[in-house]
N, CA, C and O of each residue as an XYZ file, in Angstrom:
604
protein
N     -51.314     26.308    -49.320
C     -51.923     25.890    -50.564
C     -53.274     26.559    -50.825
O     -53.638     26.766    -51.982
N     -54.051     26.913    -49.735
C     -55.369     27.533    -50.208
C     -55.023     28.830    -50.199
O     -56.148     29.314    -50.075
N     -54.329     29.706    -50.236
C     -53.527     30.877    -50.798
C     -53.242     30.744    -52.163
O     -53.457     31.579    -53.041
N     -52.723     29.587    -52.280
C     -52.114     29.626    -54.125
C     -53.310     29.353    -54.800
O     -53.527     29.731    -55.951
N     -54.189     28.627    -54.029
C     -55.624     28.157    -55.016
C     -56.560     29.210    -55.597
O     -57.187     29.454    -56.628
N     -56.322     29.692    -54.409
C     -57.488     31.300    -54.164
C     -57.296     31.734    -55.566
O     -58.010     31.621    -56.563
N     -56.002     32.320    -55.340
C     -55.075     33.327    -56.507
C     -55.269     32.692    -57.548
O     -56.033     33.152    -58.397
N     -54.552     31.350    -57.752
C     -53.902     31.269    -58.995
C     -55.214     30.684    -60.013
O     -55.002     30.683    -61.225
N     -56.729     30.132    -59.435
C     -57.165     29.111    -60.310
C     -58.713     30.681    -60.409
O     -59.597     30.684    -61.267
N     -58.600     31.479    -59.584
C     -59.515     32.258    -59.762
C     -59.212     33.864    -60.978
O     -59.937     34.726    -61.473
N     -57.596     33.502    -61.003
C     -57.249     34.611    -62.576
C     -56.653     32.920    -62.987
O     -55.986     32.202    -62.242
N     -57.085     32.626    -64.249
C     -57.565     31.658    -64.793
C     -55.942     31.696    -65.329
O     -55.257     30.751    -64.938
N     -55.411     32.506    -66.016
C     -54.269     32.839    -66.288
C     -52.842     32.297    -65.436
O     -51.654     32.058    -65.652
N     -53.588     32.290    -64.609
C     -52.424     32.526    -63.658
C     -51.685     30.842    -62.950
O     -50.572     30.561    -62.506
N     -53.059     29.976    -63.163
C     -52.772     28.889    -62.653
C     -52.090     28.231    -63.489
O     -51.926     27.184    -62.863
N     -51.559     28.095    -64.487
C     -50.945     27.444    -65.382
C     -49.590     28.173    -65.031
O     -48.736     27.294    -64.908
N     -49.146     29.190    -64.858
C     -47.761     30.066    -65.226
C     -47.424     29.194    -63.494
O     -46.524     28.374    -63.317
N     -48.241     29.584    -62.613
C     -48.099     28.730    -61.048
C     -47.277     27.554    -61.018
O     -46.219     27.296    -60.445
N     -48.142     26.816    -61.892
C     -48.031     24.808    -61.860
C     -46.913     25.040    -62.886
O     -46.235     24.013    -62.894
N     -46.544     25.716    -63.542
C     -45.094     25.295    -64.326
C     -43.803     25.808    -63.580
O     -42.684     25.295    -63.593
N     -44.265     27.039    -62.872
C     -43.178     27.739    -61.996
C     -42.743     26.280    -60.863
O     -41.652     25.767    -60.615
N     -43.834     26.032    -60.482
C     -42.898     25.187    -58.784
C     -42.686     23.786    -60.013
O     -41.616     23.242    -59.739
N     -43.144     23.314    -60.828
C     -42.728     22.640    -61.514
C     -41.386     22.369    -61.413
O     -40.820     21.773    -60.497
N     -40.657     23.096    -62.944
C     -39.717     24.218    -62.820
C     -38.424     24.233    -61.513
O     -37.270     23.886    -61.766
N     -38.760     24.581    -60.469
C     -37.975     24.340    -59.363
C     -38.084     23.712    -58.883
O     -37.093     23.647    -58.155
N     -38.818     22.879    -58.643
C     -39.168     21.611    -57.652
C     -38.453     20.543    -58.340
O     -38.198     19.520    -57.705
N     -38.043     20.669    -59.743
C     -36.939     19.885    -60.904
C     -35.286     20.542    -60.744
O     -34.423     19.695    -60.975
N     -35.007     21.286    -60.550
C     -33.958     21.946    -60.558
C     -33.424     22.410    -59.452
O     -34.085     23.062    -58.644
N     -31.791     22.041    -59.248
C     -30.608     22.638    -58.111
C     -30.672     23.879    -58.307
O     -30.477     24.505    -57.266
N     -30.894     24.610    -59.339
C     -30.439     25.915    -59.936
C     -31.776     27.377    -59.512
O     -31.700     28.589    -59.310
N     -32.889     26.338    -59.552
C     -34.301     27.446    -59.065
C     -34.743     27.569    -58.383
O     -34.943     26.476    -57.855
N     -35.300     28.576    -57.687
C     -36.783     28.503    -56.332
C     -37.529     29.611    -56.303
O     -37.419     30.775    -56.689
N     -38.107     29.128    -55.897
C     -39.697     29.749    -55.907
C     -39.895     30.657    -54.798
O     -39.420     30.161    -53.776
N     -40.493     31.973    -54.571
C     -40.867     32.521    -53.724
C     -42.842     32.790    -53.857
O     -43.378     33.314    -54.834
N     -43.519     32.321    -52.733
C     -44.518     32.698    -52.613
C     -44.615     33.850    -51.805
O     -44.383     33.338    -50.710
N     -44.783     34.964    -51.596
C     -45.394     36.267    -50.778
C     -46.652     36.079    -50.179
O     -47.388     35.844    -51.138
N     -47.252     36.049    -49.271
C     -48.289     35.723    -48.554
C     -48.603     37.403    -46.963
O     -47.961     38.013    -46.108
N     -49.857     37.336    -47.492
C     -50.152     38.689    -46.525
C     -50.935     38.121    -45.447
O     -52.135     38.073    -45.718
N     -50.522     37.551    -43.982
C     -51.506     37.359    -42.944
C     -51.689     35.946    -43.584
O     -52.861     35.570    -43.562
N     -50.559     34.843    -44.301
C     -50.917     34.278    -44.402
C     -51.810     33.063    -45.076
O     -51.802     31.834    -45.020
N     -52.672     34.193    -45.816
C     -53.978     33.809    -46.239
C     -54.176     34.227    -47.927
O     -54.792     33.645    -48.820
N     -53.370     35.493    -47.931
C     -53.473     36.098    -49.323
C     -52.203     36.078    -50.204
O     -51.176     36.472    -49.652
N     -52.134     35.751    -51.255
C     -50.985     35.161    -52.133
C     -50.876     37.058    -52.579
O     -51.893     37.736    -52.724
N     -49.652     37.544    -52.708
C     -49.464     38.820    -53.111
C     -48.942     38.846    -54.595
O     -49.335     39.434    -55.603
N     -47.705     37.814    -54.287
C     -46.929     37.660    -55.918
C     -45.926     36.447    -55.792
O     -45.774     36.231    -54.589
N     -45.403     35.832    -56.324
C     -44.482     34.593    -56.708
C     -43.343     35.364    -57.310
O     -43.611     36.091    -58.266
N     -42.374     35.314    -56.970
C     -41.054     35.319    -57.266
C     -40.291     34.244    -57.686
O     -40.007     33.554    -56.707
N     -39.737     33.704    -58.938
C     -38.806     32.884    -59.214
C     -37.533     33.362    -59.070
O     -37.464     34.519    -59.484
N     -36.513     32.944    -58.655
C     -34.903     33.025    -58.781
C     -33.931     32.187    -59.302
O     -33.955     31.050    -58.831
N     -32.759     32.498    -60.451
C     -32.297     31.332    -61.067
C     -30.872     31.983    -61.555
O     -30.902     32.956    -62.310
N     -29.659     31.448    -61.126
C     -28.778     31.638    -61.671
C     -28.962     31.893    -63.075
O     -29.732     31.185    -63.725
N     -28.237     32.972    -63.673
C     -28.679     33.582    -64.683
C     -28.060     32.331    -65.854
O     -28.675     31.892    -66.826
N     -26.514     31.912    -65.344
C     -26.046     31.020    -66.545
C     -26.619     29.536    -66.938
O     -26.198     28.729    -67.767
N     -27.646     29.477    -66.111
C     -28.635     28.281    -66.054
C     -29.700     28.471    -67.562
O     -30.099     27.634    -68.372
N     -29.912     30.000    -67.458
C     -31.140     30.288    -67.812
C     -31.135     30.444    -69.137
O     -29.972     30.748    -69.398
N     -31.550     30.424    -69.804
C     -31.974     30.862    -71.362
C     -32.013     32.360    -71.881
O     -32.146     32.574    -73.085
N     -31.899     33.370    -70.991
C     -31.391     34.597    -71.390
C     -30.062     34.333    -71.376
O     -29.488     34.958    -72.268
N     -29.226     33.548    -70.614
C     -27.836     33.093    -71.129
C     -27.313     33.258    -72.594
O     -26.332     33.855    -73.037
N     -28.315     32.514    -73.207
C     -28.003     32.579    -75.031
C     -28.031     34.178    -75.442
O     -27.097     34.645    -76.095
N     -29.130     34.983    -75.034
C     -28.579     36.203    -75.972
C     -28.379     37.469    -74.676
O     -29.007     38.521    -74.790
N     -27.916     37.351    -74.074
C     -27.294     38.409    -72.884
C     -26.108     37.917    -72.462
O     -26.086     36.694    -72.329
N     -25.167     38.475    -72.226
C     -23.885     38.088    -71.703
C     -23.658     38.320    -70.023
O     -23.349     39.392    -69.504
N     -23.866     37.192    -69.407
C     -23.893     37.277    -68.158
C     -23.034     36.801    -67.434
O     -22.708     35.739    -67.964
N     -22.286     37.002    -66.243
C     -21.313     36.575    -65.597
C     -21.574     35.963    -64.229
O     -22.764     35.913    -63.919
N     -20.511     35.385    -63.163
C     -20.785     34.714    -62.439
C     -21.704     35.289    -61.282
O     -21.381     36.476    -61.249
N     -22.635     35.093    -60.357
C     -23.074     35.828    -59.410
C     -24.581     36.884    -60.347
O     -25.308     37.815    -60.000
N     -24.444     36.170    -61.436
C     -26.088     37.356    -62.103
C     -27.120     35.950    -61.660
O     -26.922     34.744    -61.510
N     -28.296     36.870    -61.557
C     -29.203     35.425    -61.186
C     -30.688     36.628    -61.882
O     -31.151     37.768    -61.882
N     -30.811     35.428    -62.307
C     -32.813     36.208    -63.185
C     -33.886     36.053    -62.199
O     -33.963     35.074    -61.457
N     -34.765     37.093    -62.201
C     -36.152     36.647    -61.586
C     -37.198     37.014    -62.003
O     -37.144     38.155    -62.464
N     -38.497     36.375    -62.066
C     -39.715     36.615    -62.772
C     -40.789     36.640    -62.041
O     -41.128     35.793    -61.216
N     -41.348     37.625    -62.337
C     -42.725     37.856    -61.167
C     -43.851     37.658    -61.771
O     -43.871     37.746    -62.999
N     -45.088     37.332    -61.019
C     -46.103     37.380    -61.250
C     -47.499     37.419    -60.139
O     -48.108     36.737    -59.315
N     -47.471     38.962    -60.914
C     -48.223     39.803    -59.181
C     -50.115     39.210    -59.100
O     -50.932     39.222    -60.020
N     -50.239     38.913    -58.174
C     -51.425     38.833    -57.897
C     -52.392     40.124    -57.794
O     -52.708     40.644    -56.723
N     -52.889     40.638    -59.292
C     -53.292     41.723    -58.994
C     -54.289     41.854    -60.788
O     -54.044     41.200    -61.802
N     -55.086     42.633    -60.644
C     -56.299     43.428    -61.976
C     -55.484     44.301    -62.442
O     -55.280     44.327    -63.656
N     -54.891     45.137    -61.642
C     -54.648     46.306    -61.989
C     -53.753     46.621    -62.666
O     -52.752     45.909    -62.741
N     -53.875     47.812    -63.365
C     -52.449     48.102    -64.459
C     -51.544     49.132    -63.867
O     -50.578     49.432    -64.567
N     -51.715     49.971    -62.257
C     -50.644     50.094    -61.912
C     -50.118     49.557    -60.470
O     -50.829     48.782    -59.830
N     -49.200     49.869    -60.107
C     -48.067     49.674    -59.246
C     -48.968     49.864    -57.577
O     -49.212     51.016    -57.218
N     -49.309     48.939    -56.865
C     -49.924     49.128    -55.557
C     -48.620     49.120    -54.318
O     -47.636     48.386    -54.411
N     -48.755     49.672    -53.667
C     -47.305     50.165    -52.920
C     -47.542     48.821    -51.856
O     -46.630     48.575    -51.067
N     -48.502     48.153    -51.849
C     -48.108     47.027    -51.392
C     -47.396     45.283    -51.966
O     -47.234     44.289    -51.257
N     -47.148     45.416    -53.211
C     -46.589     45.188    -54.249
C     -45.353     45.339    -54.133
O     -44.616     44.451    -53.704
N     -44.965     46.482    -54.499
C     -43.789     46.905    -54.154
C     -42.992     46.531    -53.095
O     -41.845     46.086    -53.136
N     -43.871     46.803    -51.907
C     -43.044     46.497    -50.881
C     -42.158     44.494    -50.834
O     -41.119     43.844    -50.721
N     -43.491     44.460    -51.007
C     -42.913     42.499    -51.125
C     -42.470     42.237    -52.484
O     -42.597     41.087    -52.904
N     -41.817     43.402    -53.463
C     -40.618     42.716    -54.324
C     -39.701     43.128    -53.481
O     -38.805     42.284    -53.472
N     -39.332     44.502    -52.353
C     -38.379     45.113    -52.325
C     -37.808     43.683    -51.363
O     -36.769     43.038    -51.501
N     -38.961     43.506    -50.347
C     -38.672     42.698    -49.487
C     -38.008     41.288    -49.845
O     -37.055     40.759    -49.275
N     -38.789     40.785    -50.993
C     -37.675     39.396    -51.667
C     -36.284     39.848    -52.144
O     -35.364     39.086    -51.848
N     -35.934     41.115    -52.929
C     -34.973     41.682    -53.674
C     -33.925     41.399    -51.647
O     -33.003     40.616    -51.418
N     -34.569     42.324    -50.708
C     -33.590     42.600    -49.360
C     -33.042     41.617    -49.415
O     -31.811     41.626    -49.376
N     -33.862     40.231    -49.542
C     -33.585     39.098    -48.823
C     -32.875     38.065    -49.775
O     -32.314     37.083    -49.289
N     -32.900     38.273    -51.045
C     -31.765     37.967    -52.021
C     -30.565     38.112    -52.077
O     -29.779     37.196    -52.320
N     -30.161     39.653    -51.790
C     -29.019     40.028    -51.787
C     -28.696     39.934    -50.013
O     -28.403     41.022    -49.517
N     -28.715     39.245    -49.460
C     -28.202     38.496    -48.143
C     -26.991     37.918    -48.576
O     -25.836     37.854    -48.154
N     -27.833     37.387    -49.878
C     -27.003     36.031    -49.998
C     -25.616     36.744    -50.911
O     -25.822     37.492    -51.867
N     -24.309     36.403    -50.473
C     -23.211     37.004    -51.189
C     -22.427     36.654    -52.336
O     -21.361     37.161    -52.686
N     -23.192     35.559    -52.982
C     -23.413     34.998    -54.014
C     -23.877     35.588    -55.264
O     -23.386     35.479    -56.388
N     -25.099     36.350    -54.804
C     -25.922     37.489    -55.508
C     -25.157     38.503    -55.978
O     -24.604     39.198    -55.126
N     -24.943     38.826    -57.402
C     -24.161     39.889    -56.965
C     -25.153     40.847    -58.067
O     -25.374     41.953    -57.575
N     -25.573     40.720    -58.975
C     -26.640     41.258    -59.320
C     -27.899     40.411    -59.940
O     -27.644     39.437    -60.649
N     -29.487     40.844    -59.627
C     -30.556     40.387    -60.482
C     -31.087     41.003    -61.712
O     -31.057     42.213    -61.935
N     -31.542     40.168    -62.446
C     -31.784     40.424    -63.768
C     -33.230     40.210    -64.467
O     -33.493     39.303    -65.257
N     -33.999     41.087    -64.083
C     -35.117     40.960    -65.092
C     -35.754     41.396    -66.161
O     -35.782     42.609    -66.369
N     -36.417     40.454    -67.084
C     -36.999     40.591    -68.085
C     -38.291     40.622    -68.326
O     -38.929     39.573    -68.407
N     -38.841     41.779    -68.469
C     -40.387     41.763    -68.607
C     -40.672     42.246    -69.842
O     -39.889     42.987    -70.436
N     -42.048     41.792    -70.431
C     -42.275     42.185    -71.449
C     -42.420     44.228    -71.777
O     -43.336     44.768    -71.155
N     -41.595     45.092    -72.632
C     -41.389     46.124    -72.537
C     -42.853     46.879    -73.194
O     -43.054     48.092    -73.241
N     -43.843     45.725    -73.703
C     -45.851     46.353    -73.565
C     -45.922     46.260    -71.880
O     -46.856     46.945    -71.461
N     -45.463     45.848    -71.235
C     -46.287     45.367    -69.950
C     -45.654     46.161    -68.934
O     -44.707     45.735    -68.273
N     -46.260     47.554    -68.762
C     -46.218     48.771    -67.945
C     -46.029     48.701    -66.512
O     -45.277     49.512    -65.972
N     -46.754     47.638    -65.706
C     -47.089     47.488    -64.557
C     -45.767     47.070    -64.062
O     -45.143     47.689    -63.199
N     -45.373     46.019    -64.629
C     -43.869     45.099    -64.529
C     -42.873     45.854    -64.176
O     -42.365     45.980    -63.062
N     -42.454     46.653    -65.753
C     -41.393     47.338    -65.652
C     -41.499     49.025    -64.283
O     -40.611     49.630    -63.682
N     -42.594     49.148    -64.313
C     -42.470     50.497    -63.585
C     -42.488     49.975    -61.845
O     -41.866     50.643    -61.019
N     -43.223     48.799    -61.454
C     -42.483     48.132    -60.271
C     -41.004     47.509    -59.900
O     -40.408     47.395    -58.829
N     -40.724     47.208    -61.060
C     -39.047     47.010    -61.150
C     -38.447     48.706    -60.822
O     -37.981     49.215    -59.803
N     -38.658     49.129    -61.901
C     -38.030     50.622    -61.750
C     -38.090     50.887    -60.643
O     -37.048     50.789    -59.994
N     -39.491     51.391    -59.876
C     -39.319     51.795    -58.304
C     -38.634     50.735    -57.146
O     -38.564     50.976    -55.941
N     -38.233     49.716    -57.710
C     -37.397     48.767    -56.572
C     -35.815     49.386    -56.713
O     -35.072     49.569    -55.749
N     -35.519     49.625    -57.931
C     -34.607     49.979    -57.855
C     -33.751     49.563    -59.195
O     -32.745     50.233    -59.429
N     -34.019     48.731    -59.886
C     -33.771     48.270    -61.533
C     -33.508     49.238    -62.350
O     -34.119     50.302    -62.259
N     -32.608     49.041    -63.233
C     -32.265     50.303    -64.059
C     -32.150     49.405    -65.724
O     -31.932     48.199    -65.842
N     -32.350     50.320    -66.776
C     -32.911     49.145    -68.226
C     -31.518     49.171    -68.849
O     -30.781     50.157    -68.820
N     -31.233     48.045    -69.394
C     -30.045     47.420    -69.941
C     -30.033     47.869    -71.377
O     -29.414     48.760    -71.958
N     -31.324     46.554    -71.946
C     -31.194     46.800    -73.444
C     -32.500     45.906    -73.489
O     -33.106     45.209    -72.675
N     -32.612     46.170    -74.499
C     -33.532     45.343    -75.161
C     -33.695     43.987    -75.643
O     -32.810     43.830    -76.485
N     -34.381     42.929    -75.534
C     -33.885     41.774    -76.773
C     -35.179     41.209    -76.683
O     -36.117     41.615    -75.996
N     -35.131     39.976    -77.645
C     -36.202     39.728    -78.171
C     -36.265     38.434    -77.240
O     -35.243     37.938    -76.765
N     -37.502     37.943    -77.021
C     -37.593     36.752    -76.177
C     -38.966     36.551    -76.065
O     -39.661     37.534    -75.812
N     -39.681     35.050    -76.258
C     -40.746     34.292    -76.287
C     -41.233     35.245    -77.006
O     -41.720     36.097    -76.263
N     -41.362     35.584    -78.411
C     -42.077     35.924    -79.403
C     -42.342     37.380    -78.968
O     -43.375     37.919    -79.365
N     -41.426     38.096    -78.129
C     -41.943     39.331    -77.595
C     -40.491     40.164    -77.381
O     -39.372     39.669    -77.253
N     -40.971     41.966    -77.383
C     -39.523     42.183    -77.135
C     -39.764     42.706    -75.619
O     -40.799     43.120    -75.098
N     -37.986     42.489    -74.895
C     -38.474     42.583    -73.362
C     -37.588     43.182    -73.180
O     -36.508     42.840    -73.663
N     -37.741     44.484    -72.288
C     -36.372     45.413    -71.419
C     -35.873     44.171    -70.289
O     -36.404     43.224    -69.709
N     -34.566     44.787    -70.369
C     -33.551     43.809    -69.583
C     -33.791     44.957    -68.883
O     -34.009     46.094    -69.301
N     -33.695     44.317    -67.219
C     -33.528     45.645    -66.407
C     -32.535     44.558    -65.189
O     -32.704     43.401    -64.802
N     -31.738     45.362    -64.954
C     -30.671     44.919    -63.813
C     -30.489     45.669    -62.388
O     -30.271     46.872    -62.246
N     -30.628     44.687    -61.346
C     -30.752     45.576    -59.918
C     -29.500     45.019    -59.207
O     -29.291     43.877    -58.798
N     -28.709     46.139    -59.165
C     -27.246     45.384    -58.221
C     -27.416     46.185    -56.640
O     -28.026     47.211    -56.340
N     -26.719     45.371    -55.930
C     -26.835     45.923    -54.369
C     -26.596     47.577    -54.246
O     -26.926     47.996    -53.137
N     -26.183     48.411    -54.994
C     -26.106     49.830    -55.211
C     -27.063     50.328    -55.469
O     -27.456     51.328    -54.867
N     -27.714     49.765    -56.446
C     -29.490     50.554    -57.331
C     -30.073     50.315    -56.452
O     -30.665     51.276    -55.960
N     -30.266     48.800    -55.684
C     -31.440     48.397    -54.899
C     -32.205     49.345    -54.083
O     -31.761     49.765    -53.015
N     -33.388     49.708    -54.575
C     -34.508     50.588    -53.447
C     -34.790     49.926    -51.998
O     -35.409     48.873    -52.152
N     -34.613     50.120    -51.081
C     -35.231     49.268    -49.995
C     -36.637     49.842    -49.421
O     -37.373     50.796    -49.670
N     -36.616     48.939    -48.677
C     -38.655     49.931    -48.316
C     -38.420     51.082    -47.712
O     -39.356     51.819    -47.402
């Protein structure tokens, strides 16, 4: 918890998107939460995971059994891609597709928000299409056990 505090209440931003995320899953069979932690002490990024037909991209993407969505939110200033970043999406993405259930992930980031999509890209995500979502338009990008980058 003094990892998530650090992070989330010191980018002011961030603590609200936090407290609705474990919200969110801590309510639901269907979600969970990943915290990333470096030594412990340092919050890196939060990973959500959610069966995709649960989710509300359901309504305008056509998704099938085994798609599951995830949404990040990196603990970071910066507007690009820190290869330690990377590594702990690749590392949640490894440890997702364990599961054989998974059969592909699906994310949506806003297609202004550079940092997002070009850390997806180097994991291994490839862009779908476009659609419109929370007042914004967002590349669909999809990572199946084939695309997946590993570290």
């Amino acid at each position: 918890m003094p990892a998530i505090y650090n992070w989330a209440w010191k980018l002011s931003r961030a603590a609200d998107t936090v407290a609705a995320s474990y919200l969110y899953a801590g309510s639901s069979d269907f979600a969970r939460s990943f915290m990333v932690l470096l030594n412990n002490r340092l919050a890196l990024c939060q990973i959500d995971i959610c069966a995709a037909d649960k989710d509300e991209l359901y309504d305008t993407y056509p998704t099938s059994n085994g798609d599951y969505i995830i949404r990040l939110l990196m603990n970071t200033n910066r507007s690009n891609v820190r290869p330690l970043h990377l590594r702990a999406l690749q590392t949640c993405l490894e440890y997702f597709f364990l599961f054989p259930e998974i059969k592909q992930i699906i994310a949506e980031p806003e297609a202004e928000n550079k940092m997002y999509n070009e850390i997806l890209l180097q994991a291994g995500f490839q862009q779908e299409v476009q659609v419109f979502s929370h007042y914004a338009v967002c590349n669909l990008l999809v990572c199946t056990r084939q695309s997946f980058i590993p570290e």
